[in-house]
PDB file of N, CA, C and O in Angstrom:
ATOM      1  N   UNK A   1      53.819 246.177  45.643  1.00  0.00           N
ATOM      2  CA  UNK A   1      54.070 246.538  47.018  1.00  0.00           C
ATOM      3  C   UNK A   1      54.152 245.292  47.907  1.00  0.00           C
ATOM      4  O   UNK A   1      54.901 245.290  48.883  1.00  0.00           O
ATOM      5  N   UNK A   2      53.325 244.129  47.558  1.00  0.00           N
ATOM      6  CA  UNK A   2      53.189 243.286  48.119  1.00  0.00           C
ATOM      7  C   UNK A   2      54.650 242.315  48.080  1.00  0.00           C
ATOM      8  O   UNK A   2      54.862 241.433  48.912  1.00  0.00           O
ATOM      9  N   UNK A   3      55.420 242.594  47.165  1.00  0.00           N
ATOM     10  CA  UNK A   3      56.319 241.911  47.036  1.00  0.00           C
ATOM     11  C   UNK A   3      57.471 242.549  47.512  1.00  0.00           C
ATOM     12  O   UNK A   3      58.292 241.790  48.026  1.00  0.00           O
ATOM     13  N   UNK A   4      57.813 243.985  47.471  1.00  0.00           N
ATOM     14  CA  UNK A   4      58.892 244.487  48.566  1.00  0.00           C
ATOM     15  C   UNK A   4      58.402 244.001  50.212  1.00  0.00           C
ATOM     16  O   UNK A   4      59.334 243.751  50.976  1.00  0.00           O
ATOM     17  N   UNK A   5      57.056 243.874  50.727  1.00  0.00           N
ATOM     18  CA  UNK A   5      56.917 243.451  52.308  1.00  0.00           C
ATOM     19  C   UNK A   5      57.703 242.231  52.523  1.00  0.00           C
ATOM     20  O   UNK A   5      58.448 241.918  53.452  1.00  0.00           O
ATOM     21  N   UNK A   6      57.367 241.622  51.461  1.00  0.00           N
ATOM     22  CA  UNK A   6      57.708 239.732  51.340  1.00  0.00           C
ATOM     23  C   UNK A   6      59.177 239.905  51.424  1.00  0.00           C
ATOM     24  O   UNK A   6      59.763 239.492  52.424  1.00  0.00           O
ATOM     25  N   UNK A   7      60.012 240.651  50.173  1.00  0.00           N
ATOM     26  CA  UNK A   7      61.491 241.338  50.597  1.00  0.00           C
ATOM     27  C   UNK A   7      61.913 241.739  51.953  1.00  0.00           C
ATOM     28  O   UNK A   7      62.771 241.143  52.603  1.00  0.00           O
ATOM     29  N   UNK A   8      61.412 242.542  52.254  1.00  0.00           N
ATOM     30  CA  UNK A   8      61.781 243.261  53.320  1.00  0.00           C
ATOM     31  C   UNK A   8      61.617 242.247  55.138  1.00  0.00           C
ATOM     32  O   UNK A   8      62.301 242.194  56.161  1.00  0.00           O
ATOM     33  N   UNK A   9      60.496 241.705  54.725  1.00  0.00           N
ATOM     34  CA  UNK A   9      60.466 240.394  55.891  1.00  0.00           C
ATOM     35  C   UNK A   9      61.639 239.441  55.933  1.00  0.00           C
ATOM     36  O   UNK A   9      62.536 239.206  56.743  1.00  0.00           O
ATOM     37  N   UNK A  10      61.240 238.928  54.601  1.00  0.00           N
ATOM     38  CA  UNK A  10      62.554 237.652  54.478  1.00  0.00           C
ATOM     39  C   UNK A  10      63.974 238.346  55.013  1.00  0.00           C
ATOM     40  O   UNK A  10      64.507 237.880  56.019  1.00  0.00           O
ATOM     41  N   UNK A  11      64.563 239.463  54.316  1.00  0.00           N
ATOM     42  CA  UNK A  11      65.419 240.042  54.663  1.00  0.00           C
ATOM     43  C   UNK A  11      66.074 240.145  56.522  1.00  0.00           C
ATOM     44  O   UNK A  11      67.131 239.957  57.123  1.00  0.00           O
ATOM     45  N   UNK A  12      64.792 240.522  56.797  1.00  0.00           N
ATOM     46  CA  UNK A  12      64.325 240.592  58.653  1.00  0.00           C
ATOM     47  C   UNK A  12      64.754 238.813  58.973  1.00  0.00           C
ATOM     48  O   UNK A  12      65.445 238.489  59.939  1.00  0.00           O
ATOM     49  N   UNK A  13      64.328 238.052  58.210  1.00  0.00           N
ATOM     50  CA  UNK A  13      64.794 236.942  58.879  1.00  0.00           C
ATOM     51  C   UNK A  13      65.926 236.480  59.228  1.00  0.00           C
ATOM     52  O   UNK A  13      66.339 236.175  60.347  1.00  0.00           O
ATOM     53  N   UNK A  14      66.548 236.428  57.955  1.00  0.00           N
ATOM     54  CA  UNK A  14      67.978 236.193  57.497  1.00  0.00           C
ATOM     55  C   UNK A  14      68.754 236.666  58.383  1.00  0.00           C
ATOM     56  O   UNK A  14      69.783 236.015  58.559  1.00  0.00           O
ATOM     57  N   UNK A  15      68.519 238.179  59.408  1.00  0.00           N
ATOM     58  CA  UNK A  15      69.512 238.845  60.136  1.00  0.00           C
ATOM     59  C   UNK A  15      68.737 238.253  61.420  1.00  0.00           C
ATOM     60  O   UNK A  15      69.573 238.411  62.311  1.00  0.00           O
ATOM     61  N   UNK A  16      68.020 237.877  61.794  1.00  0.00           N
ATOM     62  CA  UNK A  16      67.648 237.098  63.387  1.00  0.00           C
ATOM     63  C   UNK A  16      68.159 236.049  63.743  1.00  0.00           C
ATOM     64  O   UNK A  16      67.851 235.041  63.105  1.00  0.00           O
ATOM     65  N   UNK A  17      69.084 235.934  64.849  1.00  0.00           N
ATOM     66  CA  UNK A  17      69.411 234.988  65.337  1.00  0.00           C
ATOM     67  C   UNK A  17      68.660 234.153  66.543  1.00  0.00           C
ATOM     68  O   UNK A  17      68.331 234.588  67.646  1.00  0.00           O
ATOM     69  N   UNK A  18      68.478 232.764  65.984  1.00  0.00           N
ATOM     70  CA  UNK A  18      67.779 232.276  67.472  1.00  0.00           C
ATOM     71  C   UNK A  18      68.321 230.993  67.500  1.00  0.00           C
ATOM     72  O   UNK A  18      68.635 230.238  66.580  1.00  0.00           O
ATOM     73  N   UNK A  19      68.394 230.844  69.015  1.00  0.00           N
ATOM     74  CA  UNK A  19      69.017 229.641  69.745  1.00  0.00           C
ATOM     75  C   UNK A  19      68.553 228.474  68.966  1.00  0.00           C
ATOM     76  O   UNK A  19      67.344 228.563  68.751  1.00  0.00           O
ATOM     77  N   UNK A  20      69.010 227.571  68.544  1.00  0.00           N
ATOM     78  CA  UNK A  20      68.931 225.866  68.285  1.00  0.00           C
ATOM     79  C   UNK A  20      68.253 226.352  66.503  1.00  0.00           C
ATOM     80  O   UNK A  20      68.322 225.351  65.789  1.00  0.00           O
ATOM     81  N   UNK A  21      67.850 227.201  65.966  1.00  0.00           N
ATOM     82  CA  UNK A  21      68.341 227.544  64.313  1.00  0.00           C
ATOM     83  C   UNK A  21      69.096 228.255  63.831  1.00  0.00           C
ATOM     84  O   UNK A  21      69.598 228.102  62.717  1.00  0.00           O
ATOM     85  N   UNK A  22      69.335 229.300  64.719  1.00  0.00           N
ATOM     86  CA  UNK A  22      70.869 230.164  63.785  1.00  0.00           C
ATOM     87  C   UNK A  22      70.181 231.391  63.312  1.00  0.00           C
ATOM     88  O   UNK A  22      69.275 231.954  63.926  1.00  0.00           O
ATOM     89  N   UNK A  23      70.569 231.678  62.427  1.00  0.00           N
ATOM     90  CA  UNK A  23      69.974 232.863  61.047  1.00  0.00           C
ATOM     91  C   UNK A  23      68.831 232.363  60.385  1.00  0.00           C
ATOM     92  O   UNK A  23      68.635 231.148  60.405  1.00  0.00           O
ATOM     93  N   UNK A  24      68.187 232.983  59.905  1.00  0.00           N
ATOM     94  CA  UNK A  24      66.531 231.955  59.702  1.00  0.00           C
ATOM     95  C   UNK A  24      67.197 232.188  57.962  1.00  0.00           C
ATOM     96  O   UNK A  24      68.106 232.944  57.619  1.00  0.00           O
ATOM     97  N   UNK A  25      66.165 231.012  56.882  1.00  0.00           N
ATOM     98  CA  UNK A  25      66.270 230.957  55.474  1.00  0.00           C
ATOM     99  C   UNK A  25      66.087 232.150  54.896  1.00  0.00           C
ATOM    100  O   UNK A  25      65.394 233.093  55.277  1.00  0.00           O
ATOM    101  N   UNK A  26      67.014 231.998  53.591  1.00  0.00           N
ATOM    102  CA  UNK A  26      66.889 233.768  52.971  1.00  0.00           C
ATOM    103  C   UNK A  26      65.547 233.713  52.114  1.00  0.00           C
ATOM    104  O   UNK A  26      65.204 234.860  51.827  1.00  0.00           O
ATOM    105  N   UNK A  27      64.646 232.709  51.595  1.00  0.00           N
ATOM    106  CA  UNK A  27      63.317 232.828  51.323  1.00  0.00           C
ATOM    107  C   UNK A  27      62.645 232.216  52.304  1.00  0.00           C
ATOM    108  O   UNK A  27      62.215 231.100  52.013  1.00  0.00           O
ATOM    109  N   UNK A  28      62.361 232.736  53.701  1.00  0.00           N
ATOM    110  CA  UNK A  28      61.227 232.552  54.479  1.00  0.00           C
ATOM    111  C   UNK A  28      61.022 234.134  55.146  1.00  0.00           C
ATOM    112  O   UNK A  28      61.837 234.985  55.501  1.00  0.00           O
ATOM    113  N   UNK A  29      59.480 234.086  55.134  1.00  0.00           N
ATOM    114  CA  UNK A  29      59.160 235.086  56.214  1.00  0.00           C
ATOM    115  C   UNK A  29      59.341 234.551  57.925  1.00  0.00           C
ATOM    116  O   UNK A  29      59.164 233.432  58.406  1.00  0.00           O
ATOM    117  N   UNK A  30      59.716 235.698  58.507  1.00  0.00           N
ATOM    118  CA  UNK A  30      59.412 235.559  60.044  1.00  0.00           C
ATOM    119  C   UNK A  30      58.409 234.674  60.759  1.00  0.00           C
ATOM    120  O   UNK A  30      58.679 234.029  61.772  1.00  0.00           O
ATOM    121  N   UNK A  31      57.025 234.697  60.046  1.00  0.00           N
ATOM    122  CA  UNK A  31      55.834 234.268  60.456  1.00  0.00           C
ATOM    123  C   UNK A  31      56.024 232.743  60.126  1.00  0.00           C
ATOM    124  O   UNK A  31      55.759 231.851  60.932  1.00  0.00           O
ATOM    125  N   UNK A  32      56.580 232.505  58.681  1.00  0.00           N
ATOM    126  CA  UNK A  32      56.459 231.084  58.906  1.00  0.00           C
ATOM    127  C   UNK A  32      57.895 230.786  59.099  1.00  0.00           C
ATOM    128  O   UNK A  32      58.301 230.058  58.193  1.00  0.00           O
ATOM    129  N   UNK A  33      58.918 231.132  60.071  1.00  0.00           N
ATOM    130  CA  UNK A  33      59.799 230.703  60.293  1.00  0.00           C
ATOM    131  C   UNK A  33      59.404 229.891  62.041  1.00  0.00           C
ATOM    132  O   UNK A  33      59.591 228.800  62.580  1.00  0.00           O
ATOM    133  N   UNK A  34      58.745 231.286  62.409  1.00  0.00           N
ATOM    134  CA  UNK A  34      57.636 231.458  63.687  1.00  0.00           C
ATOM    135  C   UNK A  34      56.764 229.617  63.787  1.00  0.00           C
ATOM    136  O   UNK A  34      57.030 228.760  64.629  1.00  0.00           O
ATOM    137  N   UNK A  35      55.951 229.522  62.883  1.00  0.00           N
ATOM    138  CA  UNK A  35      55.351 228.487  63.010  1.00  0.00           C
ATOM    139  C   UNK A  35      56.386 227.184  62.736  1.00  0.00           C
ATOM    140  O   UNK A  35      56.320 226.027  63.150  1.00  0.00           O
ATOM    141  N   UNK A  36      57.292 227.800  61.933  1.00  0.00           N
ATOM    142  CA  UNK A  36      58.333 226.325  61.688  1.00  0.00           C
ATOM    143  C   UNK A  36      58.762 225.522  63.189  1.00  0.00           C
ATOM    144  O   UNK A  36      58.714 224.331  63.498  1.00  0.00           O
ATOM    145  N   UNK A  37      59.191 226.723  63.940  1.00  0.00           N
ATOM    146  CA  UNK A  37      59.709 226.396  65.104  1.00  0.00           C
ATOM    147  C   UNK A  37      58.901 226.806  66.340  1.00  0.00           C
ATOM    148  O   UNK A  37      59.198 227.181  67.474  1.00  0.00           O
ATOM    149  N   UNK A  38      57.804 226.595  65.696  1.00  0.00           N
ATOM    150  CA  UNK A  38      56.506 226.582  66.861  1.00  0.00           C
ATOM    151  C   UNK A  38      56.924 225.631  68.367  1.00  0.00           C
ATOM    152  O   UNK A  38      56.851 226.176  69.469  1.00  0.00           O
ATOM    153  N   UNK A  39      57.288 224.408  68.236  1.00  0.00           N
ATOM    154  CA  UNK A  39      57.405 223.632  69.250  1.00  0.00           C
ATOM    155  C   UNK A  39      58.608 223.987  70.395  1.00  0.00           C
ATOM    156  O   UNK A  39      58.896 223.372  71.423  1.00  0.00           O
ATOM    157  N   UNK A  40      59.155 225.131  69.856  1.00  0.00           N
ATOM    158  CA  UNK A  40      60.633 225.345  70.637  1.00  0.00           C
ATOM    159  C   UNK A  40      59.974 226.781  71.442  1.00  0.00           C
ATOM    160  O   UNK A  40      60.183 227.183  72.587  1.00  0.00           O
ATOM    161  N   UNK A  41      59.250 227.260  70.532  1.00  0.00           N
ATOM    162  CA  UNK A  41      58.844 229.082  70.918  1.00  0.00           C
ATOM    163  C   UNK A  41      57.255 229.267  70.915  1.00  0.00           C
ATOM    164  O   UNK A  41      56.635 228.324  70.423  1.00  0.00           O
ATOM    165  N   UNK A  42      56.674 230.107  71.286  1.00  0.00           N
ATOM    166  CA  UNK A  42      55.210 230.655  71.359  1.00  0.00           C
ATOM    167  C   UNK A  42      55.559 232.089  70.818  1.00  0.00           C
ATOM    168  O   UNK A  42      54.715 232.879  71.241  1.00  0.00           O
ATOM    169  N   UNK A  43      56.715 232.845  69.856  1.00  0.00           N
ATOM    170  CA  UNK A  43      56.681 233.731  69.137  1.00  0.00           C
ATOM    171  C   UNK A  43      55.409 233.754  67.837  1.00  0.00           C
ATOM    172  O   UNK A  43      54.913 234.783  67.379  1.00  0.00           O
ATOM    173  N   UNK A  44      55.090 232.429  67.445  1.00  0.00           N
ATOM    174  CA  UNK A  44      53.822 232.427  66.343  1.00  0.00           C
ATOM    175  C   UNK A  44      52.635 233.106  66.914  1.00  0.00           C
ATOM    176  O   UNK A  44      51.853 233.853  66.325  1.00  0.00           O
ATOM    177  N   UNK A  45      52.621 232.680  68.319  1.00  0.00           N
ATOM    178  CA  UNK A  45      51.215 233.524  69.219  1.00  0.00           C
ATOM    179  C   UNK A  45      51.268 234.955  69.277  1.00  0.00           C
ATOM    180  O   UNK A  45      50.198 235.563  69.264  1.00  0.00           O
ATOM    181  N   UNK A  46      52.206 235.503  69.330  1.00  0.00           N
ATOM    182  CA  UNK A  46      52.457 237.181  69.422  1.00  0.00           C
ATOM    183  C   UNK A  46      52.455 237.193  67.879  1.00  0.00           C
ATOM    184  O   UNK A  46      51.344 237.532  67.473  1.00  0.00           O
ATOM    185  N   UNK A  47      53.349 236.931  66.862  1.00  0.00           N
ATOM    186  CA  UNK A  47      53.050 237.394  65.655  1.00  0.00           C
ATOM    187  C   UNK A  47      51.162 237.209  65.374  1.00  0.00           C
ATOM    188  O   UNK A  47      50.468 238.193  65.117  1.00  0.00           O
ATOM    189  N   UNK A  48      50.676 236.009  65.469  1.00  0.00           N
ATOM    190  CA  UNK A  48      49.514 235.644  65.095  1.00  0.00           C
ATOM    191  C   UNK A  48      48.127 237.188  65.493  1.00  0.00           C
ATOM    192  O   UNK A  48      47.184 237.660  64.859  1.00  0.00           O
ATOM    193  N   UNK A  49      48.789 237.485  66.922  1.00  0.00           N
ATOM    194  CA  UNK A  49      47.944 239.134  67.742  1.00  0.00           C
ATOM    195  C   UNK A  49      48.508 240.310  66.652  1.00  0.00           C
ATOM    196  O   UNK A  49      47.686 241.143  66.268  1.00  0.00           O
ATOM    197  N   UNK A  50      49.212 240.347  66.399  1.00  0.00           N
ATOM    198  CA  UNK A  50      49.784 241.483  65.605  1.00  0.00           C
ATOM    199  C   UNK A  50      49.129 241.534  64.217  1.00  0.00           C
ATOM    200  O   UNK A  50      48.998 242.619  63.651  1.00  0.00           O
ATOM    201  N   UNK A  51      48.757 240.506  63.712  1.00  0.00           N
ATOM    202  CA  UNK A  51      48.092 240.341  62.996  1.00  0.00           C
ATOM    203  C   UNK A  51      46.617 239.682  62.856  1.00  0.00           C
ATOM    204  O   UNK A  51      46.355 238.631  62.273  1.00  0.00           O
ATOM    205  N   UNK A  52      45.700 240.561  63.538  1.00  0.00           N
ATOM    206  CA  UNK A  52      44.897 239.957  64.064  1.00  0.00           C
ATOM    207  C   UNK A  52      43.832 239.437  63.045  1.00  0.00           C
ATOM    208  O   UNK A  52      43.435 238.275  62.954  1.00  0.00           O
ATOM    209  N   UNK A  53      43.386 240.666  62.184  1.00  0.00           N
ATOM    210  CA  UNK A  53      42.618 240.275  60.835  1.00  0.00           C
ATOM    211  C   UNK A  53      42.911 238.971  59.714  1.00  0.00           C
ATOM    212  O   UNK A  53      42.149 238.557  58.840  1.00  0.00           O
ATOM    213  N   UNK A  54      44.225 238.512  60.056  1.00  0.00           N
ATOM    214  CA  UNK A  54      44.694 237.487  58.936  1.00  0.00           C
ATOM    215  C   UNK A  54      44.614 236.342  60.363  1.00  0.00           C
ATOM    216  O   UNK A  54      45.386 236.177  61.308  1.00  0.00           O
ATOM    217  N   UNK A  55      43.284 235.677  59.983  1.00  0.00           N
ATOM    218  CA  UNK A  55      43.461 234.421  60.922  1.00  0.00           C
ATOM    219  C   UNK A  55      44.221 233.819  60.367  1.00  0.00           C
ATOM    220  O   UNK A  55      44.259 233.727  59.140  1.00  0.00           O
ATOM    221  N   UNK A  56      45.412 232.984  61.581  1.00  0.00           N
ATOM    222  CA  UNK A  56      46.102 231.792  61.463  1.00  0.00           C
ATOM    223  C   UNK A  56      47.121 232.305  60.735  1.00  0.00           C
ATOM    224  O   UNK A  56      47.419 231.715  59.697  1.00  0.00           O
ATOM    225  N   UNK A  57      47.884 233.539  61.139  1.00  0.00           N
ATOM    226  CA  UNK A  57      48.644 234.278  59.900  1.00  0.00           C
ATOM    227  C   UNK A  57      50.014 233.314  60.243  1.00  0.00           C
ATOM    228  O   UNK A  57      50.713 233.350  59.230  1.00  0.00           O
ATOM    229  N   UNK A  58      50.373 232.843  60.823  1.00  0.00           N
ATOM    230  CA  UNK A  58      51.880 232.284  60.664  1.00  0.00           C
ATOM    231  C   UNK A  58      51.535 230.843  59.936  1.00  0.00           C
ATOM    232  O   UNK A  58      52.303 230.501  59.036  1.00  0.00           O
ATOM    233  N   UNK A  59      50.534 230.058  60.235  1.00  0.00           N
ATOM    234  CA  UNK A  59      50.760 228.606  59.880  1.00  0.00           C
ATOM    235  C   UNK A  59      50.535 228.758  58.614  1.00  0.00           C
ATOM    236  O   UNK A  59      51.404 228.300  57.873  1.00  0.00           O
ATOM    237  N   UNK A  60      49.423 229.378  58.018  1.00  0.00           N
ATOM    238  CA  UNK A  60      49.371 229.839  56.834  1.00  0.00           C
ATOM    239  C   UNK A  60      50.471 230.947  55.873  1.00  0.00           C
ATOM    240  O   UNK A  60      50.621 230.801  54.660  1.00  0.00           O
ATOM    241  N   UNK A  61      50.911 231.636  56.385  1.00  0.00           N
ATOM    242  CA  UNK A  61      52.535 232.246  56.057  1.00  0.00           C
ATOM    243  C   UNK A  61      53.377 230.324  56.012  1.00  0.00           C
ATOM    244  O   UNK A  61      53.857 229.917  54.954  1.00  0.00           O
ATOM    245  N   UNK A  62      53.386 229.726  56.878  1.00  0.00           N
ATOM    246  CA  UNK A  62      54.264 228.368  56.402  1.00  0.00           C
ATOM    247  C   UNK A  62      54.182 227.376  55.216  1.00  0.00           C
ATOM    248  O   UNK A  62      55.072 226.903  54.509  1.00  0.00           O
ATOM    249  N   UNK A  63      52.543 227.168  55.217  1.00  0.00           N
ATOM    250  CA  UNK A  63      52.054 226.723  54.244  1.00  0.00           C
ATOM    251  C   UNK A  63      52.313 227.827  52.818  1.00  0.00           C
ATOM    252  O   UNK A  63      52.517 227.324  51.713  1.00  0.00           O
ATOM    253  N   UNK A  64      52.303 228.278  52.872  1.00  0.00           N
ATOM    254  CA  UNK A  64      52.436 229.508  51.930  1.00  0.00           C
ATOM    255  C   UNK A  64      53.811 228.969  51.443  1.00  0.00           C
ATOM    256  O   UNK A  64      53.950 228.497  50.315  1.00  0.00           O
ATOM    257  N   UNK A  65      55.146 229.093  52.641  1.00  0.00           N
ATOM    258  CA  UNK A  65      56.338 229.171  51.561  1.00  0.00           C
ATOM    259  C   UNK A  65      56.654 227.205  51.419  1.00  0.00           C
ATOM    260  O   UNK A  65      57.589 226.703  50.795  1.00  0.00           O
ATOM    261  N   UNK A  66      55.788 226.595  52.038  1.00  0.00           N
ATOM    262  CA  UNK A  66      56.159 225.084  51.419  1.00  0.00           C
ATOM    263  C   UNK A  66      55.650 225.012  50.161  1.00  0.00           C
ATOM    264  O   UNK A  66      56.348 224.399  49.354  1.00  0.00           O
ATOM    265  N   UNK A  67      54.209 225.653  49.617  1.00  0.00           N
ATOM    266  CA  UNK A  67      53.455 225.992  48.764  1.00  0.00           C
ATOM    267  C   UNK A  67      54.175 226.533  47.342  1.00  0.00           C
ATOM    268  O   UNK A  67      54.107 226.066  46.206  1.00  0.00           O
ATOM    269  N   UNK A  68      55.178 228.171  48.069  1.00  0.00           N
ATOM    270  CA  UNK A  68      55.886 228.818  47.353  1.00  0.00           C
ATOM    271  C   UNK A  68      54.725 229.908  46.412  1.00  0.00           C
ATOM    272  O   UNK A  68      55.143 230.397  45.362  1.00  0.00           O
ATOM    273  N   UNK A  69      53.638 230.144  46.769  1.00  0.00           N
ATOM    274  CA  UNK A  69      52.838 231.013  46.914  1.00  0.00           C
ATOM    275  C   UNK A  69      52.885 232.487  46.861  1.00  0.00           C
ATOM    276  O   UNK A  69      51.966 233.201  46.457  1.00  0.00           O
ATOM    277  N   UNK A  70      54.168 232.932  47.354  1.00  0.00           N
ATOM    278  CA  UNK A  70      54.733 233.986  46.767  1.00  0.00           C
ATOM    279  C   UNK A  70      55.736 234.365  45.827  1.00  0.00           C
ATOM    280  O   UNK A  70      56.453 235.363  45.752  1.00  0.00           O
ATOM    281  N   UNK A  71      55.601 233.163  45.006  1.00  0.00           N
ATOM    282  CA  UNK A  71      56.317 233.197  43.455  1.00  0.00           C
ATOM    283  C   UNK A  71      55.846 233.193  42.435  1.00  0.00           C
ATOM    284  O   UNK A  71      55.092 232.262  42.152  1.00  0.00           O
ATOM    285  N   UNK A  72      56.137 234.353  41.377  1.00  0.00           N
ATOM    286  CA  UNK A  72      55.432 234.031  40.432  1.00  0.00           C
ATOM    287  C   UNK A  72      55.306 232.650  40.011  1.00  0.00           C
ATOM    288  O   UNK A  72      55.738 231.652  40.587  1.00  0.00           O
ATOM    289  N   UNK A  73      54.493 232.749  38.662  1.00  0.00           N
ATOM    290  CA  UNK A  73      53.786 230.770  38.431  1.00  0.00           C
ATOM    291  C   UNK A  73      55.069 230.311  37.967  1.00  0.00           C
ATOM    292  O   UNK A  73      55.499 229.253  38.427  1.00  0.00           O
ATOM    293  N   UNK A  74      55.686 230.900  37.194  1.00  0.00           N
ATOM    294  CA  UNK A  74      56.853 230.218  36.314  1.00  0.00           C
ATOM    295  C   UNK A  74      57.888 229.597  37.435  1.00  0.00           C
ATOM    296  O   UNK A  74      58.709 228.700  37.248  1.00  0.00           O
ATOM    297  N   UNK A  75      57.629 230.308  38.628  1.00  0.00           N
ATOM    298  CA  UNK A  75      58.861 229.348  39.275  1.00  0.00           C
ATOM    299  C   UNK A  75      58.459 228.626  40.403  1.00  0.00           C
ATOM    300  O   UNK A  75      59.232 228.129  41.222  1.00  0.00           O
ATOM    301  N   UNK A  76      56.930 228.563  40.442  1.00  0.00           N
ATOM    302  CA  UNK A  76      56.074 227.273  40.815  1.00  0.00           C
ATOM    303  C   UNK A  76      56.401 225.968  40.324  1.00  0.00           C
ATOM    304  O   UNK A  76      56.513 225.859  39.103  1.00  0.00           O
ATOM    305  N   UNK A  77      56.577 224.941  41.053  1.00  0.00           N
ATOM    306  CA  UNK A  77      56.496 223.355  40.925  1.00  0.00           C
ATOM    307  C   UNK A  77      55.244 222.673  40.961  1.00  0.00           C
ATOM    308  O   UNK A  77      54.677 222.660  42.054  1.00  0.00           O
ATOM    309  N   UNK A  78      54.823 222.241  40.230  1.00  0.00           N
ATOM    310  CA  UNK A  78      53.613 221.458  39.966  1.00  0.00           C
ATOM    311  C   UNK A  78      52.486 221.997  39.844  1.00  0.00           C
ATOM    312  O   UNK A  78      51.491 221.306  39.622  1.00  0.00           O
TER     313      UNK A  78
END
């Protein structure tokens, strides 16, 4: 289940358009697209309330896909 949300987010990204990035990456979530472009937007602060139980949910959603954390191991690097 956890892996259709991860689908279904990324998906959500891919179709958002925003000023000075375009269409966001077809493997990123919202949240860490959110923190990617933290310095342009304060959208990470509203995602971050929405998710209130997962402290630090976007920077950690970023770290996550530099990480690649939501891939199985085999298609982990290092």
């Amino acid at each position: 289940m956890k892996q259709l949300l991860i689908a279904i987010d990324q998906v959500a990204n891919t179709v958002v358009w925003i000023k000075g990035d375009g269409f966001g990456y077809a493997d990123e979530t919202l949240s860490a697209r959110a923190w990617r472009l933290r310095a342009q937007s304060n959208a990470w602060r509203r995602i971050d309330r929405l998710f209130f139980w997962d402290r630090d949910h976007c920077r950690t959603s970023y770290e996550a896909e530099r990480q690649r954390r939501h891939l199985p191991a085999e298609y982990r690097v290092g």
